[in-house]
N, C-alpha and C positions, 0 to 999 in steps of 0.2 A: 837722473831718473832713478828712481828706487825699485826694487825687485824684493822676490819673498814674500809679497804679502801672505800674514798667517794669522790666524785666529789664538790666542795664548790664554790659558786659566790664567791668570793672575792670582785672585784673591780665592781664598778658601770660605767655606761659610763659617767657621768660623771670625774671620775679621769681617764678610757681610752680614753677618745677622749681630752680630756683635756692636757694629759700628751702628745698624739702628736702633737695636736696642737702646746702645749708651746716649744717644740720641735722645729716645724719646724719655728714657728715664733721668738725665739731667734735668731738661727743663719740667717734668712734672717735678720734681724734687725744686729745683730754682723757684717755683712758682707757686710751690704749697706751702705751707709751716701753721703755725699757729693751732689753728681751727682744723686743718688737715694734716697735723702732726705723726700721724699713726703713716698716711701716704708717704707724708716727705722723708721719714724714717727707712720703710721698705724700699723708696726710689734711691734712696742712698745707697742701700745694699746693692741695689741691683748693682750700681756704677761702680762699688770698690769691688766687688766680687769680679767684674769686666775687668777692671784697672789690671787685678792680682791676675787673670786668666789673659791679660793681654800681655802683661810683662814677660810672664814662663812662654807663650807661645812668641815671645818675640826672640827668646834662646831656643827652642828647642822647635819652633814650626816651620813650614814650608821656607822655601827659598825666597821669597818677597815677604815673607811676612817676619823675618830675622832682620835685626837688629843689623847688624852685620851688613844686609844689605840696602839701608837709605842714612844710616847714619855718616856724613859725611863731614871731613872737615868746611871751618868759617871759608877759608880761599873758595872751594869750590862752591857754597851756598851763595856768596857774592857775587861769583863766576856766571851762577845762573841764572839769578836775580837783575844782572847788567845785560845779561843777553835778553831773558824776559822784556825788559823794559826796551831794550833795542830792537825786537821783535824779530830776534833771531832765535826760533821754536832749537831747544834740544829735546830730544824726545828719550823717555826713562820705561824702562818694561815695568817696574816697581816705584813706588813714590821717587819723586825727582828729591832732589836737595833742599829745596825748601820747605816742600811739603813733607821729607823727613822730619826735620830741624820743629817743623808744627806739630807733629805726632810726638814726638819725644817731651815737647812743651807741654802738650795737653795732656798728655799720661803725669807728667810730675806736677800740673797744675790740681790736674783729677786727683790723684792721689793726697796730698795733703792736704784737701778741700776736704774728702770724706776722711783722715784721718781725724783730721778738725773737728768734723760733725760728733763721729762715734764720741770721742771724748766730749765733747760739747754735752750729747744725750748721757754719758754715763755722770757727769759733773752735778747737771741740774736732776734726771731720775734715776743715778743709778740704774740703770739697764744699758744692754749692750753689752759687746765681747769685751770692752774696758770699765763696764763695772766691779766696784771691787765686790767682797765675797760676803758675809757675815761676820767671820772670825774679821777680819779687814775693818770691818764699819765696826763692829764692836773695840776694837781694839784705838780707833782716831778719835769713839767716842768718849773711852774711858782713860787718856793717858795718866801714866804717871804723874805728872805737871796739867791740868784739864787748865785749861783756856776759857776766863769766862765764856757764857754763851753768845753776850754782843759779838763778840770780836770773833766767835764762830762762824755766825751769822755772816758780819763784816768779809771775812778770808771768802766763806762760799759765795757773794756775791761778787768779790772781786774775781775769784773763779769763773765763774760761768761770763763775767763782763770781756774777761780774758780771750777766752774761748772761742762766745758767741764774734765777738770782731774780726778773729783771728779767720775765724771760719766763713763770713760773709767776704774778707780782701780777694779771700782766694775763691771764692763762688762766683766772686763777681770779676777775678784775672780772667778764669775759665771763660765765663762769660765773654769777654774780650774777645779772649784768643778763640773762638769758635766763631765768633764774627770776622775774624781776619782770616781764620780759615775756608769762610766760606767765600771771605771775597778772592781771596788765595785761587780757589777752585773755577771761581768763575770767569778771573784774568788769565790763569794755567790754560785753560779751555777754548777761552775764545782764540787766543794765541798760538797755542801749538796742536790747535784743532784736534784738540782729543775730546772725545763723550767720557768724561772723569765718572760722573755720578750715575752714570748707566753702566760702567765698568762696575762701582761697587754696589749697583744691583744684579748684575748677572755672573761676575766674578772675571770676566772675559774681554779682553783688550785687543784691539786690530794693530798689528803692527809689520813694520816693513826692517827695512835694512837701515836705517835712519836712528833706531833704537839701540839704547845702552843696556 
């Protein structure tokens, strides 16, 4: 029988409003382009600007929201994953170990998804924090050695072919791994009878003596 029950902030707004933000600005960003290039541009920003404000608050924020405390070694993610499935609930005041192991995934999946894009955008318009400069363009237009203009043509399509792929793998890993997370969230739940997604609307978690 467990004793203590006690009401605990967990999550700060920071990682609540964060995490729906990044939410809803993925999939506008996944699900624009083209004809809605100006949207899917800003929805990007929003997401690496999250990425970068998620990383420094995972060194330097709250006690659940450091790195430090869900990053766990493979032993102990499998450890939880065998109990998971054996329906033997552990119970975690901060992300368990697997759901660690998904946060880390999806920040490195996030992250080189929008590194991809910026350069993608600065490739094919030159714009963006990785376009180059004037002095830059003037300077690849005019070398030393000038390259005919086919094979100019040629390198920049190869470019942007490069890019665009490079950056859709990883749009669509994310993609993935946010469907495993969310089936994640709803096996976590049913199993070790926690409200997960009412935790990170309110910031606040019920917990007893049973918790790590």
């Amino acid at each position: 029988m467990t004793s203590n029950k006690k009401t605990l902030t967990v999550w700060d707004p920071l990682i609540r409003i964060g995490h729906w933000t990044l939410v809803i600005a993925f999939f506008t960003a996944y699900f624009t382009e083209d004809d809605f290039m100006a949207l899917h541009v800003w929805a990007g920003y929003v997401v690496a600007a999250y990425v970068l404000a998620r990383i420094l608050w995972g060194l330097v924020g709250g006690k659940y929201a450091r790195f430090s405390n869900f990053i766990y070694s493979p032993v102990k993610i499998v450890a939880y994953l065998k109990n998971l499935i054996a329906f033997k609930p552990q119970h975690y005041i901060g992300h368990n170990p697997a759901g660690g192991a998904m946060v880390v995934a999806l920040l490195l999946s996030l992250a080189v998804t929008a590194l991809t894009g910026l350069k993608l955008y600065a490739v094919e318009n030159n714009k963006g924090p990785l376009a180059i400069s004037a002095t830059q363009a003037r300077t690849e237009i005019q070398p030393s050695n000038p390259a005919p203009i086919d094979e100019k043509e040629d390198n920049k399509e190869e470019g942007e072919e490069y890019w665009e792929e490079l950056h859709e793998v990883f749009a669509n890993l994310t993609l993935l791994l946010v469907f495993l997370h969310i089936s994640g969230v709803v096996v976590s739940s049913y199993i070790d009878k926690e409200k997960l997604v009412k935790t990170m609307l309110t910031g606040k978690k019920d917990i007893d003596d049973t918790y790590l």
